[in-house]
C-alpha positions as CSV (number, residue, x, y, z in Angstrom):
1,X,0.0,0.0,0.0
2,X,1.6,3.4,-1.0
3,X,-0.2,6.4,1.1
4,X,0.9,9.6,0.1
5,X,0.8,12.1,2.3
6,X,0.8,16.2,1.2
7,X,-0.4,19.8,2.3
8,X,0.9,23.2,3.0
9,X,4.3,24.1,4.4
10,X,4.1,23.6,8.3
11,X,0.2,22.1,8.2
12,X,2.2,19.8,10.5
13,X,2.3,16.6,8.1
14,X,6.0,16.0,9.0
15,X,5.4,15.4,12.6
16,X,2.3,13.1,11.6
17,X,3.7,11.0,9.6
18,X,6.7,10.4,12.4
19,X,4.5,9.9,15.1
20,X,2.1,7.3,12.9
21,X,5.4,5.5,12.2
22,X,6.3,4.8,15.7
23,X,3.1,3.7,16.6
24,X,2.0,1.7,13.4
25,X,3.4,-1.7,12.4
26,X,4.7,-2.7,8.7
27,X,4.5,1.0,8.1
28,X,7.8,2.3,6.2
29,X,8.9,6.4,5.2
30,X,10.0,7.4,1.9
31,X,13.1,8.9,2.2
32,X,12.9,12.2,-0.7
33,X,15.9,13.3,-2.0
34,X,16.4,17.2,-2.1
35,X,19.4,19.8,-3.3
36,X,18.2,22.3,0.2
37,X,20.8,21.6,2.9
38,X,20.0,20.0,5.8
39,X,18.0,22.2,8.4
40,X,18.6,21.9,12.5
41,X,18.9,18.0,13.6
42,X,17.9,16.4,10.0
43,X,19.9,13.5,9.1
44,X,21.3,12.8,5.9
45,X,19.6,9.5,5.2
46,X,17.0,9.5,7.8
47,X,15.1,13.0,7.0
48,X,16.3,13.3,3.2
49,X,18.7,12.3,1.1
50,X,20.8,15.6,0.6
51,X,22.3,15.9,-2.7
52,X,24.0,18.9,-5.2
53,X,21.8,20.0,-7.8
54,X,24.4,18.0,-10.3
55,X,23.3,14.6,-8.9
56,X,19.8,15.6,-8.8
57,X,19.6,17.0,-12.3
58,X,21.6,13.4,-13.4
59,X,19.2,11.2,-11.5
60,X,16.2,13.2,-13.5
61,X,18.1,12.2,-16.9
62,X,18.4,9.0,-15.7
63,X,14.8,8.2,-14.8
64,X,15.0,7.3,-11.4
65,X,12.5,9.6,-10.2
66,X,9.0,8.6,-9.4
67,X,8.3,12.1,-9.5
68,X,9.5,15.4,-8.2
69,X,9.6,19.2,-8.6
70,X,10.7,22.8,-7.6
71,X,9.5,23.4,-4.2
72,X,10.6,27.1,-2.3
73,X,13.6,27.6,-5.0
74,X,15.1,23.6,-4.3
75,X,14.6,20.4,-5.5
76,X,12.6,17.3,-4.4
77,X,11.9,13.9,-5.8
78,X,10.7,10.5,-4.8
79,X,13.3,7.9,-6.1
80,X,11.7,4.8,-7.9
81,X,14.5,2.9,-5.6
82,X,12.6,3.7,-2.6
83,X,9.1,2.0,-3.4
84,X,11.2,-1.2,-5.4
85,X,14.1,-2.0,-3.1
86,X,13.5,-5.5,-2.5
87,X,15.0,-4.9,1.0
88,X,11.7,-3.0,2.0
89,X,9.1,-4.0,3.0
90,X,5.3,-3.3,4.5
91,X,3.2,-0.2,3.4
92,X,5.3,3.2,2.6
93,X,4.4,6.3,3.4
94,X,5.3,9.4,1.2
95,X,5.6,13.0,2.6
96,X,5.6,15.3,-1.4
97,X,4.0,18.6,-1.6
98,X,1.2,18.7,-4.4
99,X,2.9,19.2,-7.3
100,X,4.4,15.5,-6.1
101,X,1.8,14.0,-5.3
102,X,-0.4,14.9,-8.5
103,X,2.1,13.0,-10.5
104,X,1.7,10.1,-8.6
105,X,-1.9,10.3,-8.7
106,X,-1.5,9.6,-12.7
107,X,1.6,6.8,-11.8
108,X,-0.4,5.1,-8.8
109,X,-3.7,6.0,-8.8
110,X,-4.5,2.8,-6.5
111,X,-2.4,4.8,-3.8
112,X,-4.4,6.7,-0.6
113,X,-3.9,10.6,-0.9
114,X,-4.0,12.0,2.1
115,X,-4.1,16.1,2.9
116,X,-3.3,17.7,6.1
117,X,-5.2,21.3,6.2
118,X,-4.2,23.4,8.9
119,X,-6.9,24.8,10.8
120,X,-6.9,28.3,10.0
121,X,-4.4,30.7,7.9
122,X,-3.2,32.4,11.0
123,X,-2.3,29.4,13.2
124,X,-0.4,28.2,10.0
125,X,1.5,31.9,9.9
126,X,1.8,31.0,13.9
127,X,3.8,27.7,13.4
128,X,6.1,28.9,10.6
129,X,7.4,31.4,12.7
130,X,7.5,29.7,15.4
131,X,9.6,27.0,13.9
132,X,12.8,29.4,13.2
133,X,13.7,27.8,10.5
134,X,13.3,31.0,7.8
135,X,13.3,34.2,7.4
136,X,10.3,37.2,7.0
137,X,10.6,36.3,3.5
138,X,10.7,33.1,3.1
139,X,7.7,32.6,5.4
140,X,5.5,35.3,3.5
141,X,6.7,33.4,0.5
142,X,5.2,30.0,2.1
143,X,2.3,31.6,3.0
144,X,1.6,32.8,-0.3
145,X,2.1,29.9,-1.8
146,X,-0.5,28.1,1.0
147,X,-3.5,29.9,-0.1
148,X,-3.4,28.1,-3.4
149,X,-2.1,24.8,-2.2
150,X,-5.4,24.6,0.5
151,X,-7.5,24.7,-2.7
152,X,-5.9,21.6,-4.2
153,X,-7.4,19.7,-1.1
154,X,-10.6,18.7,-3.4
155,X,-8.2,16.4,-5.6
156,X,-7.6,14.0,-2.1
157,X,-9.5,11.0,-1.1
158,X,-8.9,11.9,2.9
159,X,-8.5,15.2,4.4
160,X,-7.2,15.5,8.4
161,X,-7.6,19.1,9.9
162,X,-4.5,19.5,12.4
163,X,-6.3,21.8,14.8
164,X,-5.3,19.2,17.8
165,X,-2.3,17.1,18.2
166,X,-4.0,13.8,19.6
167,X,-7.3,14.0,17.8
168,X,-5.4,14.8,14.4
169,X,-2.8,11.9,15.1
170,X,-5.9,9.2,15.8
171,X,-7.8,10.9,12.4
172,X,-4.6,9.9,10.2
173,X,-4.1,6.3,11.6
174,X,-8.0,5.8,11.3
175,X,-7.7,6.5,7.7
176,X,-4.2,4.0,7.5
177,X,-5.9,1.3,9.7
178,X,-8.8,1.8,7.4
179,X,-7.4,1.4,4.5
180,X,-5.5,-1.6,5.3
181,X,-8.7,-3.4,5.5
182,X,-9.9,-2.8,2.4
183,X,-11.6,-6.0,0.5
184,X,-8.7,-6.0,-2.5
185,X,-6.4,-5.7,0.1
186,X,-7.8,-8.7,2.5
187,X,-7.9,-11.0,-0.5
188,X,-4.6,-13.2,1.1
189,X,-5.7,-13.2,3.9
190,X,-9.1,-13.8,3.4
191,X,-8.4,-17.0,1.3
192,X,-7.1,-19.5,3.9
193,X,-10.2,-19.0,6.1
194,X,-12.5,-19.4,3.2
195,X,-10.4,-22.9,2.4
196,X,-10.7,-23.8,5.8
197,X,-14.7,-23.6,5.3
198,X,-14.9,-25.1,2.0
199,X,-15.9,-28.5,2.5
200,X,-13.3,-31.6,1.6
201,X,-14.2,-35.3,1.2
202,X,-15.7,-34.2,4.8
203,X,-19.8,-34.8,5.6
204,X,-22.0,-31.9,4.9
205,X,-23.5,-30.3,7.8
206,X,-26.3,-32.1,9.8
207,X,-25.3,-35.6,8.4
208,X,-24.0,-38.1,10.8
209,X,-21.7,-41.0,9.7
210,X,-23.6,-43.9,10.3
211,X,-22.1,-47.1,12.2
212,X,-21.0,-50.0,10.3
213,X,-23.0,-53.8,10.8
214,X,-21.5,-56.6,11.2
């Protein structure tokens, strides 16, 4: 199961998709590639794969990219070797912004799209700066760019409003719990049961084996 997972800058989707990790089972992250540098405690590896814009541009040409795209003047992208390493395995998780996630929509359009909408345009403005991790700037620049990302939410199958930290965090492992138990996706499991009631050489129900005479 790919879920991908997308929304404004700071809408909080970061710290969801961490915190559903920990507590979820057979639940894997995407690591993105990107050509920013790392911010604060990000780990090369772990958070992104940090790259120049040489190897990025060469991995484009190469067409290892599931998708990616220009995001706040850097580059991201979802390697192909991230959903098809054979060393992987369980459901993945992908954290894209929209442009992302709209090419994987026509690439995997079996996947769950999830968007996080922050609950109001102010306590969005609230967390950016609160975060420390930009400038004036660059945060008027994010919040430009959010009013026209929040209208993109009508192109998602699940939407999760992170007004509250708990109540969000149970919303978006609903949805992955949810998901999981799909029909198309119970089919191997469901199978052995079935067998198990499908009837083999054995009496049908009701009918007793009768004693031999002698």
């Amino acid at each position: 199961m790919i879920i991908v997972v997308t929304g404004p800058s700071g809408c909080g989707k970061s710290t969801l998709i961490r915190q559903a990790l920990e507590r979820t089972e057979g639940l894997r992250f995407s690591v993105s590639h990107t050509t920013r540098p790392p911010r604060g405690s990000e780990v090369d590896g772990r958070d992104y794969h940090f790259v120049s814009p040489a190897r990025f541009q060469g991995m484009v040409k190469a067409g290892r990219f599931l998708e990616w795209a220009v995001v706040h003047g850097h580059r991201y992208g979802t390697s192909l070797k991230e959903l098809r390493d054979k060393g992987h395995s369980g459901d993945v998780i992908l954290d894209i912004d929209i442009q992302g996630a709209l090419q994987v929509r026509k690439k995997f359009p079996e996947a769950d799209f999830i968007f996080i909408m922050p609950p109001r345009f102010a306590e969005l403005k609230k967390r950016l700066e609160g975060r420390g991790e930009d400038g004036a700037e660059a945060i008027a620049s994010r919040l430009e760019r959010a009013r026209e990302e929040v209208e993109a939410y009508a192109g998602f199958d699940f939407i999760i409003i992170n007004d509250h930290p708990e109540a969000a965090l149970e919303r978006f492992a609903s949805v992955i719990r949810g998901q999981r138990c799909r029909r198309e996706r119970m089919e191997a499991a469901v199978g052995p049961i079935l067998e198990s009631f499908r009837l083999r050489g054995r009496p049908a129900a009701g009918k007793k084996n009768r004693p031999l005479r002698g």
